[in-house]
C-alpha positions as CSV (number, residue, x, y, z in Angstrom):
1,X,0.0,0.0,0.0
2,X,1.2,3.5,-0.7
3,X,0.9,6.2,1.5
4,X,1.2,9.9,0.4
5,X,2.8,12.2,1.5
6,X,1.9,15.1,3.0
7,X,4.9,16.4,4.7
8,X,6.4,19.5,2.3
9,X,10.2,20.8,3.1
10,X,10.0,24.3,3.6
11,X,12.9,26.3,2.2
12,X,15.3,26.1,4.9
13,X,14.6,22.2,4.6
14,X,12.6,21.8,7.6
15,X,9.7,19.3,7.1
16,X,6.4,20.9,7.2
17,X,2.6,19.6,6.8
18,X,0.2,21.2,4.6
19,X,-1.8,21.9,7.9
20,X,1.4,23.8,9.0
21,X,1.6,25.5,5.6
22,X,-1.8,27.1,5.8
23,X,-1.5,28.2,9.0
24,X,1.6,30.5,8.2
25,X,0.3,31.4,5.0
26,X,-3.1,32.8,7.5
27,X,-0.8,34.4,9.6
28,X,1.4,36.2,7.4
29,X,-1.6,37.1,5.6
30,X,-3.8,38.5,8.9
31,X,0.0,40.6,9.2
32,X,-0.6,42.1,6.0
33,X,-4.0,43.1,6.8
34,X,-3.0,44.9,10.1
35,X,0.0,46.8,9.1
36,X,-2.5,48.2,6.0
37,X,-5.0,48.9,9.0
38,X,-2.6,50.5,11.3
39,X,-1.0,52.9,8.1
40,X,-4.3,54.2,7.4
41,X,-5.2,54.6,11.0
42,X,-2.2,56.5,11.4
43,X,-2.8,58.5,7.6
44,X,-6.8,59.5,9.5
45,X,-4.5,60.8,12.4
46,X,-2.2,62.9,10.5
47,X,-5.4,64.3,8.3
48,X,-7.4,64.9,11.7
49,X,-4.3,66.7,13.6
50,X,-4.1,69.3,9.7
51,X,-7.8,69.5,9.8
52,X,-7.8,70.6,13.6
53,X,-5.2,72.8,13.4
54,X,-7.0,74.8,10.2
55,X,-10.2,74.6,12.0
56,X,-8.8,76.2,15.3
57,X,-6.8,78.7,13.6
58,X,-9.8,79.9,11.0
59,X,-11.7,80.5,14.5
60,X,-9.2,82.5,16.1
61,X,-9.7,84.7,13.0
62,X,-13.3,84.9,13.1
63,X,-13.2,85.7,17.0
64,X,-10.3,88.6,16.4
65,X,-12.2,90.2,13.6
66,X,-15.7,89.6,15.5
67,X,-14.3,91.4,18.8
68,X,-12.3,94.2,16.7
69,X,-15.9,94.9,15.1
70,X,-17.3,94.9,18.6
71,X,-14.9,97.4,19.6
72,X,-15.2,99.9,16.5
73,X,-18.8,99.5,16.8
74,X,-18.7,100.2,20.6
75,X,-16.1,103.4,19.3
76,X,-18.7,104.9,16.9
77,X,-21.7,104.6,19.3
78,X,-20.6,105.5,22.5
79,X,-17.4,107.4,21.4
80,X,-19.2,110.2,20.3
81,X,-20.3,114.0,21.5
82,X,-23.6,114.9,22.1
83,X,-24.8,118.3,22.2
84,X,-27.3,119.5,24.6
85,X,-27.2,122.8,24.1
86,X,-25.8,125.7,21.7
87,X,-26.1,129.8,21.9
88,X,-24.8,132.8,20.4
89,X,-21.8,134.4,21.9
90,X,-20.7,137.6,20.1
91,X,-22.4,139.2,17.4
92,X,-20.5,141.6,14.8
93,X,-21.8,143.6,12.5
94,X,-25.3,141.6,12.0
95,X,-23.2,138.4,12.1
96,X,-22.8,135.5,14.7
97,X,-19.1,135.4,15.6
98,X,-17.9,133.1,18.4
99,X,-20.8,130.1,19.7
100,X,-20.8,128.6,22.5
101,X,-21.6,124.5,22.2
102,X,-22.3,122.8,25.6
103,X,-21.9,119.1,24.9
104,X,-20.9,115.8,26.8
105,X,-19.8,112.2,25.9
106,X,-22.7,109.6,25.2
107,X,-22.9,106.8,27.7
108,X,-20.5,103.9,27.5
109,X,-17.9,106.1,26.9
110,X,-14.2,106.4,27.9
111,X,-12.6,109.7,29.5
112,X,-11.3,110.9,26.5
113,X,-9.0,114.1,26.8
114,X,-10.4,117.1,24.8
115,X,-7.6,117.5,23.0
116,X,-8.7,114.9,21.1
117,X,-11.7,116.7,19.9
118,X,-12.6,118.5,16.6
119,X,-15.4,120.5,15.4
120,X,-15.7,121.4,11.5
121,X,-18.4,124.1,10.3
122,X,-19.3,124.7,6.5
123,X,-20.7,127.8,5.7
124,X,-20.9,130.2,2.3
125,X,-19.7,133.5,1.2
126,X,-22.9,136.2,0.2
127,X,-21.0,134.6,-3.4
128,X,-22.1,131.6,-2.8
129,X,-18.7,130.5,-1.8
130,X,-18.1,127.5,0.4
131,X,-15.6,127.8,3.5
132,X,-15.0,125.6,5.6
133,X,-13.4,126.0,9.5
134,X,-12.1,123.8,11.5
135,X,-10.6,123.4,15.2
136,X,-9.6,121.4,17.9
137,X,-11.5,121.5,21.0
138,X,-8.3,122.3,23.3
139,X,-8.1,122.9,27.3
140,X,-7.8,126.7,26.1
141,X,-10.8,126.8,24.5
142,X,-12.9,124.7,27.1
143,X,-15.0,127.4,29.6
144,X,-17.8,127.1,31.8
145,X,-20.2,130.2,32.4
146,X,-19.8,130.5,36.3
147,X,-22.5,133.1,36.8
148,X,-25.5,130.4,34.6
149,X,-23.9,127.3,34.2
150,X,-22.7,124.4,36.0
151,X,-21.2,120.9,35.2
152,X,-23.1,118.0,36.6
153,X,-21.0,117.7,39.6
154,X,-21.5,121.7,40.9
155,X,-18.4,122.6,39.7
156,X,-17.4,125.3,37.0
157,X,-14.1,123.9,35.8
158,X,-14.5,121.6,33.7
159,X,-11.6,118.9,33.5
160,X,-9.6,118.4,30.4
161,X,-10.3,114.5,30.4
162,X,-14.1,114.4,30.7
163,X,-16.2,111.4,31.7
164,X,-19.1,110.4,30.2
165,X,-22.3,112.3,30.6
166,X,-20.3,114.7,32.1
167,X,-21.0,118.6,30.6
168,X,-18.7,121.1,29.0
169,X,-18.3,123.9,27.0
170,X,-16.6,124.9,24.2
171,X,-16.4,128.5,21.9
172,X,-16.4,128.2,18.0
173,X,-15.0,130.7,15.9
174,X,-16.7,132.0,12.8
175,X,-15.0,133.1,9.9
176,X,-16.5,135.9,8.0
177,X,-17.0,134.1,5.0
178,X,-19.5,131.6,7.1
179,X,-22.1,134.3,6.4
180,X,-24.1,133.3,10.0
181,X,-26.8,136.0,9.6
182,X,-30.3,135.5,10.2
183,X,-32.0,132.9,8.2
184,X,-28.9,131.0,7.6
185,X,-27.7,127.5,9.0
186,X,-24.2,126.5,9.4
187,X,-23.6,122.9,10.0
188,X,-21.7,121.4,12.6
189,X,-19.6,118.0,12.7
190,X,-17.9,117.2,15.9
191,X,-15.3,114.5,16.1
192,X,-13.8,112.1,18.7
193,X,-10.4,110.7,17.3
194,X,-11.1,107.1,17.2
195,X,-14.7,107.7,18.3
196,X,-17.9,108.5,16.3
197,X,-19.1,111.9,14.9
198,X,-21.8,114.1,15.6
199,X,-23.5,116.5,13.2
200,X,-26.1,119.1,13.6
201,X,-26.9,122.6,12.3
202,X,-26.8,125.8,13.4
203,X,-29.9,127.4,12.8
204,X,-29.0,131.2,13.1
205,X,-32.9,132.9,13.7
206,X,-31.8,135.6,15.6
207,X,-28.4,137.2,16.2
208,X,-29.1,138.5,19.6
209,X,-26.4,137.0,22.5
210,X,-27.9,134.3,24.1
211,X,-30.0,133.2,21.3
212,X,-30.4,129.4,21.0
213,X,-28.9,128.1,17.9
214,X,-30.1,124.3,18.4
């Protein structure tokens, strides 16, 4: 009787059976399949950590550009004058010379130091001319009436820093060529630097002193 067989030599000549055989050839091939798993594993990784990174960084952008707009927002509303009362001051020849402009700054906003200030008035020649004056609001220029008015906390020197809602005044020049006679208006722009503006108009009714403009 013959008998077959079964045992193979592998290639180092060591006898092997074809149940031996199969069982290496399954095991090399399960390797296979988990260094492939454990590459791509590692290839998700990778893609996750770029992905993360882009995603954290394009939120960091969004957040600095969301609370910069906050802020310049916050600048234009609250950083701003608002004018509670204006009157003539001199009068020359028929003509509104100086004005006083009582103002304070709008709630919410910072002490902010007059200097920083502007006012801009646009008038016209009896040509028909426009002119244009302009001026910063400076320490000098910053008065309180003692004998009619007072700031909000009883006193009649204003500081040069101001708080909000606390009151000031302030003289405008006009040039001639403004033309502030009666039935006229001049506007007014007043400016915070780095703040909002505020604009109104002169309406010039009468040219007596004292005479409300706004």
């Amino acid at each position: 009787m013959n008998f077959i067989n079964d045992n193979i030599s592998d290639r180092h000549g060591n006898t092997m059976s074809q149940h031996e055989i199969i069982t290496t050839k399954t095991n090399d091939e399960s390797g296979s399949i988990g260094i492939g798993a454990m590459i791509v594993f590692i290839a998700l990784i990778l893609v996750a950590a770029v992905a993360s990174t882009v995603i954290i960084k394009t939120a960091e952008e969004l957040q600095d550009r969301a609370e910069k707009t906050g802020d310049d927002t916050r600048d234009q509303i609250s950083g701003k004058l608002i004018i509670t009362d204006a009157y003539v001051a001199t009068v020359t020849t028929g003509a509104v010379t100086t004005v006083q402009v009582t103002v304070k700054l709008s709630s919410g906003s910072d002490a902010t130091a007059t200097s920083a200030m502007s006012w801009t008035t646009v008038g016209a020649t009896a040509a028909g001319a426009i002119c244009t004056d302009t001026g910063l609001i400076s320490a000098t220029d910053v008065e309180m009436d003692a004998a009619t008015v007072l700031l909000d906390d009883g006193t009649t020197n204003p500081s040069a820093t101001p708080n909000a809602g606390e009151q000031f005044i302030f003289t405008i020049t006009l040039a001639v060529c403004d033309n502030a006679i009666v039935g006229n208006a001049i506007p007014l722009t007043l400016n915070v630097a780095g703040g909002g503006d505020t604009r109104a108009s002169l309406e010039i009714e009468t040219v007596g002193i004292g005479d409300k403009l706004i």
